[in-house]
Structures are given as structure tokens and as C-alpha cells.
N, C-alpha and C positions, 0 to 999 in steps of 0.2 A: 574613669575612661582608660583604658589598654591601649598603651602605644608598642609599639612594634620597636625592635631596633631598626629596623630601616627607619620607620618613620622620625625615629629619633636624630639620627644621621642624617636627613633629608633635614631636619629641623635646624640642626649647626650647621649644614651648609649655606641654609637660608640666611640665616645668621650672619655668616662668614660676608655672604654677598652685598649682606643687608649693609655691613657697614664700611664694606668698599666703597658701594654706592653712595652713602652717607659721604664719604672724605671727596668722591669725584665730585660730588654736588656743590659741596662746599669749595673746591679748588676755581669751579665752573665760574661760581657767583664772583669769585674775586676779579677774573679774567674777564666777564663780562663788566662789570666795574670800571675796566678800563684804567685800571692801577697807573698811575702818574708817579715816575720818580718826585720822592719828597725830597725839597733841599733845604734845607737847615741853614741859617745865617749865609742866605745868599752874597757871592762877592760883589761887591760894589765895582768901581771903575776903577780903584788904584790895588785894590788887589788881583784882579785881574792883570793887570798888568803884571805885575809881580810875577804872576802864576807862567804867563809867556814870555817872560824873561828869563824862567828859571828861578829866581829866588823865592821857594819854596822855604827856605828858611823864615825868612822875611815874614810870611805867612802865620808861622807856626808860634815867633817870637809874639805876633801881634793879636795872635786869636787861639792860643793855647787852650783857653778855660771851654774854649766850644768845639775842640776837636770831637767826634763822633765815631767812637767804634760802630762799625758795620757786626760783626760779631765774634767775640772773643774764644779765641779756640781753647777748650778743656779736653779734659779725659775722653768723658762721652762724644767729643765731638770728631777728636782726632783716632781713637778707635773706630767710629764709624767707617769713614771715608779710608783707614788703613786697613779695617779686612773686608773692604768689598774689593780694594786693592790686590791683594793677596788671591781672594779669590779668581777674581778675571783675569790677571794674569797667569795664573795657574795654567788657563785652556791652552795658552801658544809656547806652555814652558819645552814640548816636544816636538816643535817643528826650526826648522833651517834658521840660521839667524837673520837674514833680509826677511823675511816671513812674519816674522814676529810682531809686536807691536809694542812700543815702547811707554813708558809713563814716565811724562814732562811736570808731574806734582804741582803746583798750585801758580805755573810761569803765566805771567804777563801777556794776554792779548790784546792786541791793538787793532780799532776800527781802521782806524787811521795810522800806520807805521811813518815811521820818520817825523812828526810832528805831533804838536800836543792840540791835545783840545777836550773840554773839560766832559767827563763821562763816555771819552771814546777807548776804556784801559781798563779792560777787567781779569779779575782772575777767582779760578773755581778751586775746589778743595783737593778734586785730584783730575788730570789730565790723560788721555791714552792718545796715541798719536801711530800707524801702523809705518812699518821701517819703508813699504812701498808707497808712499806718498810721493812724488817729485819734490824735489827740497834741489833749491829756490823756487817755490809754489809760486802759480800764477796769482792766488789770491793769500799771500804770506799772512803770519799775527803779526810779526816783529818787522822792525827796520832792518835784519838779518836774513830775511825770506822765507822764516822756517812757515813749515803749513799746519794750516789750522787743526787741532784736536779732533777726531772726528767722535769720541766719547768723550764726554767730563761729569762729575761728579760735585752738586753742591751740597754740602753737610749745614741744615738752620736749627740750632738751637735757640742764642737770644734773640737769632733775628728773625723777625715774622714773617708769615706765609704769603704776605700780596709783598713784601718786598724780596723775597727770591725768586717769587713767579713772575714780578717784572723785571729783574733780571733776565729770565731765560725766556721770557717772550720776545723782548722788544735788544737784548743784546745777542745770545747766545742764538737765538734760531733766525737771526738777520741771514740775508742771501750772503750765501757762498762761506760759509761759518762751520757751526757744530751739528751731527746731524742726531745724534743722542745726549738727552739730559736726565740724567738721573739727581731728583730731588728729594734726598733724607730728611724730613722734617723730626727732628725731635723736641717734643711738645714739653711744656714744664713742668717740671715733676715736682709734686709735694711733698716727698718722701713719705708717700704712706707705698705699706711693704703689706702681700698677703701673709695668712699663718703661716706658711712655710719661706717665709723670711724673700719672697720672690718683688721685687718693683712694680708697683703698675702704675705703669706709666704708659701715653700715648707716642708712637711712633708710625710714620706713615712716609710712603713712597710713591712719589708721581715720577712715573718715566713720559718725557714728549719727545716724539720720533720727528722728523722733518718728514719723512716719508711717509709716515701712515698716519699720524697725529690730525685731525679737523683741524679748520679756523673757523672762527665766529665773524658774525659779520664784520669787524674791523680790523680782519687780518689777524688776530691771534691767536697761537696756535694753543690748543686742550691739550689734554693727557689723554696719551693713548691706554694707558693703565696706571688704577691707584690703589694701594695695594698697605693695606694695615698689618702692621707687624710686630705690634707691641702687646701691651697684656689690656690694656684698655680702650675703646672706640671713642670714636666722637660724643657720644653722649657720656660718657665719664662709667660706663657699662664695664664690666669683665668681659674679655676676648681671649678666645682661646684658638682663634685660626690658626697660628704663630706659634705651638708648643710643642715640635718637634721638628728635628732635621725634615727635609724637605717637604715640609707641609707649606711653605712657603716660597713662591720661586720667584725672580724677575726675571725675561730673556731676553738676550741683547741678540738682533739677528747680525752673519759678517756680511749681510749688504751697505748696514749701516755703518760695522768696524771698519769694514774695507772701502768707503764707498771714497770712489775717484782714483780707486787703485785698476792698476790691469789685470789683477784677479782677485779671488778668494780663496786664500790656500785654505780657509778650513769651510766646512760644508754642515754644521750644524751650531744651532744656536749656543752661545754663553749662556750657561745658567749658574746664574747669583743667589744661592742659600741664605733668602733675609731672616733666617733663625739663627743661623750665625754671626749675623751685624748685630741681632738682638743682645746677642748673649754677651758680646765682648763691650756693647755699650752698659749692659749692665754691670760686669765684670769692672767697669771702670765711672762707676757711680757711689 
């Protein structure tokens, strides 16, 4: 049978969609799921107290052997999250310095400022924060006033996909919070390498908007786009959507960057080149 280059072209674009759709489907199931933070060697009553008294020492001396990394940042992880970094601030490197928008990197937010309580204190891989926010914010992160991040960035390597997505359902997209999440998943690599010495490996991107994002029926918000960027799909397939500069885009609108500011000093969308997160995660594998 004769195929056409269009129809050829038409065929990987299918392709392309196919396994977007694959990774949205799969993020969906998890979120429907209804992901429940796992707690690990729950605290009893005298550690708890412990914990609101402050001696967090006391803790650490008594339960050493069961501390639990959340996920250990390497090469590929911290390359990620630093050149989507590089990238998006790139957009505001030419305008006025109140205009700008600043990255607070991986700081401390707090549900609750000024008091502890356990699981109200999180922090992402990178932070943007625009210089026009009111700072002492009506709704602050910190016991200092500052205002919430209105972009962040979480980079999961070891840590798995329904425990970042309950992250940013059920903390990050809480009222009066973050109003963009962008989710790096990088999946585990076997080290198998094509003939031309390239990783294939799985890498995939959910950005959830507050503003456009659905919720299912129990309030939790989906992925407004999910977005493979690595060299292999969900079914452990070869992907080649992701093999050149801008064949792969995410875009962050400045309703979201800005949003709660008195304006938008810029008027077109951020766009994030995930061939260049590709490449520098590989570069550091």
C-alpha cells in the first residue's frame, strides 16, 4: 500500500496525541482514585507533642531508622526544574524591575503561617512570585506576609505520580494559593540507550491551571495539558514528538503569572521549550 507523506505526517501526529492522551488518562485515574496522603509510622501522642513543642530533635533522635525521604534531588532532577527556570525567566529579563517577576526557589509555604500543624508546610522544586503582588499579602505563605507563588514548579523522580498529584490537588490548588502547577515527572530509567548512544527514557508534563483546569466530582482539579517529552510513551514504545527545539511547547498565560496583580505588563504567553529540559536531563544522566 502507498502512503503519502502527508499521510505519513498525519500518522505521527496521531501518534504524538495518542500518547498524550495515554499519560492524561492515566494522571485522570489517579485523581479519580481520590489519592489519600500516605503516613508512614503515624505519631502517637507523645510525639506529637514533641512535634508542638518544637523538639523536633527529640523526634529524629527517637525515630531516626524511619525517617522517609520524600525524593532525593540528583542531577536529572535538579537540571530539570533549573532550566525551565532559566527559561521562563528569560520572558521578563527586558522589562522594568517592579515588572518582573522573581524566583523564591524551593521556600517554605505555609497553610497556616505562624503555627505549626502537621502537613500544613510545603515546598516545590522552584517558585515564581511576580514583584507586583502586595507583600504583606492578604492571604501570605509565611508568618512574614510574603504572597503566595503564583507559578511553581515540582520536579518527581523517585517520588511517584499519585504522590505529587496529591500534592498539588489537595495543597497547591487550595483557595487563595498557587494558580499554576507545573508537574515534571521523570519516570525510571533502565539505562537502556538507542544506537546512537540517545536515553530512552520516559518523561512527562502535567500543567493544572486554577483557571481553566476541570474538577471531578470531589473537587479535584485535572490537567489542563499533559504533554510527553521524553524519548519513550507510556507503553515503553519509542516517541519521537520531543526531537527537536520547539516541537514541544508548554504555555503559561500572564493572567495566571500576574494573577492578583493591577496589571499584566506583558501580553503574550511564556513559552517553555520541553526539548530543552529534555536534553539537559539527559546531559546529566
Amino acid at each position: 500500500m502507498f502512503t503519502t507523506e502527508n499521510e505519513t505526517f498525519a500518522g505521527s501526529r496521531r501518534d504524538y496525541q495518542d500518547a498524550d492522551e495515554y499519560a492524561l488518562r492515566e494522571c485522570i485515574e489517579i485523581i479519580e482514585a481520590n489519592v489519600e496522603e500516605v503516613i508512614i509510622n503515624k505519631a502517637d501522642e507523645r510525639e506529637k507533642k514533641w512535634w508542638i513543642d518544637g523538639n523536633y530533635k527529640i523526634i529524629d533522635e527517637n525515630r531516626l531508622p524511619l525517617i522517609l525521604v520524600e525524593d532525593l534531588p540528583n542531577g536529572d532532577h535538579e537540571s530539570a526544574h533549573g532550566e525551565f527556570t532559566e527559561q521562563f525567566l528569560s520572558a521578563f529579563a527586558n522589562l522594568p524591575r517592579q515588572d518582573k517577576v522573581k524566583f523564591v526557589g524551593s521556600t517554605t509555604c505555609s497553610a497556616t503561617p505562624g503555627r505549626r500543624a502537621r502537613g500544613s508546610s510545603k515546598q516545590s522544586d522552584a517558585s515564581f512570585v511576580p514583584k507586583l503582588l502586595l507583600n504583606p499579602a492578604q492571604n501570605p505563605r509565611d508568618a512574614q506576609g510574603n504572597p503566595w507563588p503564583t507559578i511553581i514548579v515540582e520536579v518527581a523522580s523517585s517520588q511517584s505520580l499519585p504522590s505529587i498529584i496529591q500534592k498539588t490537588t489537595q495543597f497547591w490548588l487550595a483557595p487563595n494559593r498557587v494558580e499554576d502547577v507545573i508537574v515534571l515527572k521523570l519516570w525510571k530509567w533502565n539505562s537502556r540507550r538507542d544506537q546512537n548512544g540517545i536515553p530512552l527514557r520516559r518523561l512527562t508534563c502535567y500543567k493544572f491551571c486554577r483557571r481553566r483546569s476541570l474538577r471531578n466530582a470531589r473537587g479535584n482539579y485535572l490537567p489542563v495539558q499533559t504533554i510527553e517529552f521524553g524519548t519513550i510513551d507510556g507503553g515503553n514504545r519509542p516517541y519521537n514528538g520531543c526531537s527537536a527545539p520547539g516541537t514541544c511547547t508548554l504555555n503559561i498565560s500572564p493572567r495566571c503569572i500576574y494573577r492578583g496583580c493591577s496589571r499584566q505588563p506583558i501580553a503574550n504567553n511564556v513559552v517553555i521549550d520541553l526539548y530543552g529540559i529534555q536534553q539537559e536531563i539527559f546531559d546529566n544522566m
